[in-house]
Structures are given as structure tokens and as C-alpha cells.
C-alpha positions as semicolon CSV with decimal commas, in nm:
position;residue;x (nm);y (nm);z (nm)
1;X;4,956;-7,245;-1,040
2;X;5,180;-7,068;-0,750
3;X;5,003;-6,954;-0,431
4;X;5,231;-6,653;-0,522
5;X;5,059;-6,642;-0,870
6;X;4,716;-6,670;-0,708
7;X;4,799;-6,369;-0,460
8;X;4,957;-6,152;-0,706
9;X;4,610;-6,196;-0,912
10;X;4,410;-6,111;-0,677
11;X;4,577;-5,801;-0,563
12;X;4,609;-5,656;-0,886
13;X;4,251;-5,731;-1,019
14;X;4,185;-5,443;-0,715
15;X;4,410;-5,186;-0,893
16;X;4,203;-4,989;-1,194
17;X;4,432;-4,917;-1,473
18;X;4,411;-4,521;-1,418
19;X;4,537;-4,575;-1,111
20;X;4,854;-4,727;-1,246
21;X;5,077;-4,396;-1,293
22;X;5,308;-4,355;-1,595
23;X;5,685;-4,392;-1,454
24;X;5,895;-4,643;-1,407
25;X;5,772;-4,790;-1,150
26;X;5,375;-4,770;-1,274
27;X;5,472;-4,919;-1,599
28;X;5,633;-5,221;-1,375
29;X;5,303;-5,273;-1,253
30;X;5,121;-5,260;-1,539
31;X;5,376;-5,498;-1,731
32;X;5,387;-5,765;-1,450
33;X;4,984;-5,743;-1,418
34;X;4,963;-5,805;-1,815
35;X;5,217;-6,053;-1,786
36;X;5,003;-6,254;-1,486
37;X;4,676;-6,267;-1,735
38;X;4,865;-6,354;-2,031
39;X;5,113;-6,645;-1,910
40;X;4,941;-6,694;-1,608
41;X;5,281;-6,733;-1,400
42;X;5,526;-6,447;-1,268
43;X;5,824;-6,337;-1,415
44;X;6,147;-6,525;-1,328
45;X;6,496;-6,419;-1,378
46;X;6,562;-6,708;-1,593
47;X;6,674;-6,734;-1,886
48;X;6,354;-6,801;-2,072
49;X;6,217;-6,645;-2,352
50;X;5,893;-6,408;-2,241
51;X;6,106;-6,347;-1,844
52;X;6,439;-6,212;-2,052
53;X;6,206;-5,968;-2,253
54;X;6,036;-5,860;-1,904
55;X;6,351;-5,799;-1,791
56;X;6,472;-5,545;-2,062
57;X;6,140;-5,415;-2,093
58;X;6,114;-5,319;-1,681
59;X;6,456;-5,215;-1,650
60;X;6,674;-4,951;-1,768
61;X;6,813;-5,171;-2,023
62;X;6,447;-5,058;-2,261
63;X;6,608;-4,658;-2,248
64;X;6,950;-4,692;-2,323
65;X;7,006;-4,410;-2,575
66;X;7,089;-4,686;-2,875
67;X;6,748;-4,882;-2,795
68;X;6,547;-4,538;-2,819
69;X;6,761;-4,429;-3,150
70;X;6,666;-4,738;-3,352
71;X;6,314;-4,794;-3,242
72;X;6,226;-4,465;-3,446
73;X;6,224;-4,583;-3,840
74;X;6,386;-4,276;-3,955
75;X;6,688;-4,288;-3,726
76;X;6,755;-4,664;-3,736
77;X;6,826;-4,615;-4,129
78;X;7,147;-4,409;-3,955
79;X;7,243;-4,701;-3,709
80;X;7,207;-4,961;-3,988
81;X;7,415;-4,743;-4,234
82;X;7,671;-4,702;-3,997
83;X;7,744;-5,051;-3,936
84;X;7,664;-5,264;-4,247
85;X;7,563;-4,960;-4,503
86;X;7,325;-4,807;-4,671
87;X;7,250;-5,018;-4,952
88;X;7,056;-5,211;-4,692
89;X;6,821;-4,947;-4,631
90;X;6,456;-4,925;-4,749
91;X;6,516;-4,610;-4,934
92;X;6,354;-4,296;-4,804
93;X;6,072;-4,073;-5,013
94;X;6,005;-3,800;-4,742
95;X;5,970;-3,743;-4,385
96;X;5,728;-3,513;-4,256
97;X;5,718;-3,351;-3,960
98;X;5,418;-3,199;-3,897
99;X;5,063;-3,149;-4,014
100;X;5,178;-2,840;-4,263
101;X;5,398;-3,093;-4,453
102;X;5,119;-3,332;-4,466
103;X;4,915;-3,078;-4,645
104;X;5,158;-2,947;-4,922
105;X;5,343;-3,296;-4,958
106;X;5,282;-3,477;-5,302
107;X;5,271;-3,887;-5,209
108;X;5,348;-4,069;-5,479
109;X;5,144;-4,276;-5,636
110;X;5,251;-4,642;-5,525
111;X;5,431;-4,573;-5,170
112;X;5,454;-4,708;-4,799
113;X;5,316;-4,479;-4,559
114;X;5,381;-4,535;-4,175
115;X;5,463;-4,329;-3,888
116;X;5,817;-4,341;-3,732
117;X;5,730;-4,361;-3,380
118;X;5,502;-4,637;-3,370
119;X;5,477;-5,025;-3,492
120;X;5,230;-5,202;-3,682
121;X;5,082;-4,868;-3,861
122;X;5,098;-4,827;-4,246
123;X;4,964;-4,743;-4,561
124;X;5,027;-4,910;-4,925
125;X;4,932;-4,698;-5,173
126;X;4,912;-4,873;-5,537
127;X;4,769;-4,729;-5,853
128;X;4,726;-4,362;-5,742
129;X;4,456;-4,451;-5,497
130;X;4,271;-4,264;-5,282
131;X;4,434;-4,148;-4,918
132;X;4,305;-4,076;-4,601
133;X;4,469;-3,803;-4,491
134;X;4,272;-3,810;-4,186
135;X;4,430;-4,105;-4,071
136;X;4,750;-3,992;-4,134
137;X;4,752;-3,686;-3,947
138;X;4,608;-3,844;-3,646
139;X;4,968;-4,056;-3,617
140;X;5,056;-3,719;-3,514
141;X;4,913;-3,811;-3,218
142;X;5,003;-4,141;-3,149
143;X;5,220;-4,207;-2,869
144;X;5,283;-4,592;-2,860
145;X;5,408;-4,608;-2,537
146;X;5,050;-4,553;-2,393
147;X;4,896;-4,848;-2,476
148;X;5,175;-5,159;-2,369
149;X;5,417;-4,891;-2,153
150;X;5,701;-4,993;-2,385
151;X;5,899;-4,692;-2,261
152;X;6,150;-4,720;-2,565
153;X;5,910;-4,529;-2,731
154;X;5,784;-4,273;-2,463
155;X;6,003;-3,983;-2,613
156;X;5,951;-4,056;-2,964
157;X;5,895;-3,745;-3,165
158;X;5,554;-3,776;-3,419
159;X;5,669;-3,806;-3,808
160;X;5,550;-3,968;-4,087
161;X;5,808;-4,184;-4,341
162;X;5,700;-4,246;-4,692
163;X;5,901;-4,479;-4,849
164;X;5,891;-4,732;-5,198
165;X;5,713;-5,021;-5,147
166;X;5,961;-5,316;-5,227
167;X;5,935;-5,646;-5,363
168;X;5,643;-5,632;-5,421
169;X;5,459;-5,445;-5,169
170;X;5,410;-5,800;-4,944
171;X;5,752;-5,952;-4,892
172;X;5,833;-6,281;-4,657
173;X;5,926;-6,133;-4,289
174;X;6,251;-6,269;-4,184
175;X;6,295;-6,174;-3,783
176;X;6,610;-6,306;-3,647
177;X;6,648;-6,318;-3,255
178;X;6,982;-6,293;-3,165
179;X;7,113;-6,330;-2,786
180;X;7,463;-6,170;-2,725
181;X;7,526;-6,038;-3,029
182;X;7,405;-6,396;-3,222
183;X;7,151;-6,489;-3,412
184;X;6,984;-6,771;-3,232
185;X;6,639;-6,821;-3,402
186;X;6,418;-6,704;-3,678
187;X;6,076;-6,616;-3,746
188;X;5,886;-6,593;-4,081
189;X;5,603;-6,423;-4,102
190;X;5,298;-6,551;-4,409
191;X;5,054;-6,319;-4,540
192;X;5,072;-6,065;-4,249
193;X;4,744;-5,874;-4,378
194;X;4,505;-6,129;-4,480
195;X;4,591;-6,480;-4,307
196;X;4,870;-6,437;-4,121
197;X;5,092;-6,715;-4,040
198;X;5,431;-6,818;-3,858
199;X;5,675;-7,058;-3,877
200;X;5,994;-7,109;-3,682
201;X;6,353;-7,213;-3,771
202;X;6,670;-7,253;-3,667
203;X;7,012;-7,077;-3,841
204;X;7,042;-7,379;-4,010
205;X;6,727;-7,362;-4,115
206;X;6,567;-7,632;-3,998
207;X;6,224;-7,630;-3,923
208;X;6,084;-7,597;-3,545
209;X;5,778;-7,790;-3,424
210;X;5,618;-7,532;-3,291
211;X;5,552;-7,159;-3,357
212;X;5,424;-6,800;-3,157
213;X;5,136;-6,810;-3,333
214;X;4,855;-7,030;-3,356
215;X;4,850;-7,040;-3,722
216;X;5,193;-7,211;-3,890
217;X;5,246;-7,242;-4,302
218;X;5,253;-7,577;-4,417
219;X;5,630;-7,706;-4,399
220;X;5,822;-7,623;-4,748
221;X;5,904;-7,284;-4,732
222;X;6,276;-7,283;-4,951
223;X;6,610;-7,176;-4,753
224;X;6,647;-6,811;-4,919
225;X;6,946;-6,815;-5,100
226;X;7,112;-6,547;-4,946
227;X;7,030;-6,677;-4,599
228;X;7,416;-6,657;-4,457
229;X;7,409;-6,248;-4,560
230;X;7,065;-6,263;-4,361
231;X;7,268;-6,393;-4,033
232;X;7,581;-6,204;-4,090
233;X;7,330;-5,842;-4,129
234;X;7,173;-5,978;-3,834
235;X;7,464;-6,078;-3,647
236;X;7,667;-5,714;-3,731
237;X;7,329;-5,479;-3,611
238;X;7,238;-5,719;-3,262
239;X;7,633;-5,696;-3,134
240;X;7,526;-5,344;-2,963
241;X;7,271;-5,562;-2,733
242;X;7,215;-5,794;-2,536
243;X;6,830;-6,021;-2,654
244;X;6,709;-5,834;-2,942
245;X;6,525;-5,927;-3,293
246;X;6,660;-5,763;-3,627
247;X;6,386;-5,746;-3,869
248;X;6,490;-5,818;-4,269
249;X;6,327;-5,859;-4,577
250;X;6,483;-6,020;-4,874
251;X;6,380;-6,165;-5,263
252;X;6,652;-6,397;-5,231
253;X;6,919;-6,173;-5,362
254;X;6,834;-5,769;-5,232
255;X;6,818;-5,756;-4,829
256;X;6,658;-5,471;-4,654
257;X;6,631;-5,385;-4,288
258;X;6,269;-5,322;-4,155
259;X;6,373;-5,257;-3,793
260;X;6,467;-5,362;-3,480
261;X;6,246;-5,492;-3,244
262;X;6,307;-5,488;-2,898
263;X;6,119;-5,643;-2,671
264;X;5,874;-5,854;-2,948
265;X;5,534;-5,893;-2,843
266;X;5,549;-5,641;-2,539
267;X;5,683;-5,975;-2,363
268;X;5,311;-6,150;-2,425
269;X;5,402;-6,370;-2,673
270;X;5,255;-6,702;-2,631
271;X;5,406;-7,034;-2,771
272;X;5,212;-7,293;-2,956
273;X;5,240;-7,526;-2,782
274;X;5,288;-7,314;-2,454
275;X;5,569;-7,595;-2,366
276;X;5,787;-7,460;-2,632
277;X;5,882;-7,166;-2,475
278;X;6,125;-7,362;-2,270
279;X;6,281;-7,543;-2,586
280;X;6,281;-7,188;-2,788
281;X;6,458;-7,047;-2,486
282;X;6,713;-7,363;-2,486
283;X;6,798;-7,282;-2,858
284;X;6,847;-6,916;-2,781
285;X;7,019;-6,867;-2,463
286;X;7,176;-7,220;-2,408
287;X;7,273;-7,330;-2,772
């Protein structure tokens, strides 16, 4: 470790977090002191996988007007029917605004329930089961900025999205980084809620020794058969950015967009093994 790294530790164990204000500037601080615990290096301005994401994340690169518009899950559906159409959209049930709507609103009885300004929140409803409505309504309040200063989503206003669930209410998670406006790597994602699991491949879909999480699914998984439309969706939505990750789902033969993610893992994402990063990086931004 750097006598810089040892320096910058110790100076920022002394600052409490609600010291740290929320600007541009705080949420530097906070991001760099995250990114010290987690990686346990600074942030260089090389071209390497977790540093490009700090970048975009501290800069003003995160709140460009076309990052904001497609990190809420309503509006996105407009950016990705604009450039490679509709038919690629999850369709849409409802969106509610507010706590009225939430009230009178009938959900159907199998639906996807999450709420557009956040990540990582939803609700599968099968069979007419029960809802909490509580939970729900408190989205309302959820600002997901406050928690990892990701300030794409600072502005975000509250709304809930019900949508069908499709194929089959757990389908394979195909996230594509693309650098430059090409897709570079992808990510598929096992079981996400019960034991979730990653693997890594390249476009040509061969299979990476080494993954971003700690568990990876036993080698085997089948090339989808539609995996150049995957690339070419992937390629057409990333063009309006520079290091981004395009977020698909797909039986084989339907493909639909889950949404763009852009700066994955709040730039904390830790490769297994932690060498990796440098060849994922190599793959991405050299290849």
C-alpha cells in the first residue's frame, strides 16, 4: 500500500459522515473515502475498470441530462424507443404518481412492482397474492442518491411502475458493458433472489476466468441464440456515452431492455480474483 493511501486513510477516518455535505464536492469525498475502504488504493485516471466509473461518477459526466433521463425506468422506455423501438420495451401496466393513485389503483394479479427512481427495489406479485402497500408507498420516499451519492439520481421524481412480469418472472440477466459506444464485456447474472451468481464473457462469448462476484455458475451456460441482436441493442443504446452497461433480458428469441446502468456497483465492485480487474479493463478499454 501507498504512503499516499495510508495518509488519505487516516485523514478521512477523522471526518464523520454527517459532516460530509451533499454537493458536488461532499459527494467527492464521500465516493473517494468509500472507494479507499473498498479497494484499498486511490483512484487513478487510468483506464481501469472501478477508476473510469469514479471518474463519471465524480464528475459532471454522472448529470448530463441523457444520464439523468434514462436512469428513471419510466423515461428510459422513451430513450430506448427512440433509438431501437418499442417492441423492446418491458411493456407498461401503470405509473403512479403519488400516494392517491396507490390507493384507488387495481394491481393486477401477477405483476412487477418497482419504483422508477431507484435500483434494486421490486415486487413480483403471482397468484393474486397479498401486497404490502406499506412498502410501496414508502418508495415515495426513497431518494437513492442518499445512500451511495450517485447524483444521477438526486433529482429523480418518486413513482411507482407496474409492469408484466416476463419470461417467467426470473429471467437470465444479460449486462453488456460497452466503452465508446461498444460492447466490450458481458455479465450474467444466476438466480439473483435466492443464490445469486455471476459469470463473465466476452462478445464472443467465451468464458472469463474470473467474475465480480464471489459466487460464479458452473461453466455451460448455452450462447443465447439471439446473442448478435443482444450486441447490436446494446451497441445502438451505449453510442450516446462514453463507459456505460445496457441491461437486457432475453428467452432466446424476445429481447427486452431492463435499464441502463451507469456507474455499476457505485464504482465498488470488486473482482474475483482482485487481479482481474486489470485484465477486465484490458478487454474493455484496450481490446
Amino acid at each position: 500500500m501507498s504512503i499516499k493511501y495510508e495518509i488519505a486513510s487516516v485523514i478521512f477516518k477523522l471526518i464523520p459522515n454527517d459532516l460530509i455535505p451533499r454537493n458536488k464536492w461532499g459527494d467527492k469525498i464521500w465516493s473517494l473515502r468509500k472507494f479507499l475502504r473498498v479497494h484499498k488504493r486511490l483512484p487513478s485516471n487510468k483506464l481501469i475498470f472501478n477508476d473510469v466509473l469514479f471518474k463519471i461518477k465524480n464528475s459532471d459526466e454522472i448529470t448530463d441530462p441523457l444520464r439523468i433521463f434514462t436512469t428513471d425506468k419510466e423515461f428510459v422506455k422513451l430513450f430506448v424507443k427512440s433509438i431501437v423501438g418499442d417492441k423492446y420495451n418491458v411493456p407498461t401496466i401503470a405509473v403512479l404518481r403519488n400516494i392517491t393513485e396507490i390507493d384507488t389503483f387495481i394491481f393486477p394479479e401477477t405483476c412487477c412492482i418497482k419504483p422508477t427512481q431507484g435500483c434494486g427495489k421490486v415486487i413480483f406479485r403471482k397468484d393474486n397474492e397479498e401486497l404490502d402497500v406499506a412498502q410501496i408507498k414508502d418508495w415515495f420516499k426513497l431518494n437513492y442518491y442518499k445512500p451511495g451519492r450517485e447524483r444521477n439520481y438526486k433529482n429523480l421524481k418518486p413513482k411507482i411502475i407496474v409492469e408484466p412480469i416476463i419470461f417467467g418472472g426470473d429471467p437470465l440477466d444479460y449486462k453488456i458493458f460497452c466503452f465508446n459506444g461498444k460492447p466490450k464485456m458481458i455479465q450474467v447474472d444466476f438466480d439473483r433472489f435466492s443464490s445469486h451468481s455471476r459469470n463473465l464473457y466476452d462478445i464472443h462469448w467465451n468464458e472469463l476466468p474470473f467474475s465480480t462476484k464471489s459466487q460464479k455458475k458452473p461453466s455451460g451456460l448455452t450462447k443465447p441464440e439471439n446473442l448478435n441482436e443482444l450486441l447490436e441493442i446494446a451497441q445502438k443504446l451505449s453510442e450516446y456515452f462514453t463507459f456505460v452497461r445496457i441491461d437486457l433480458y432475453t428467452n432466446s428469441k424476445e429481447i427486452m431492455v431492463g435499464e441502463i446502468t451507469h456507474c455499476a456497483e457505485n464504482a465498488l465492485g470488486t473482482f474475483y480474483p482482485s487481479s482481474a480487474e486489470i485484465d477486465a479493463s484490458k478487454l474493455i478499454f484496450e481490446s
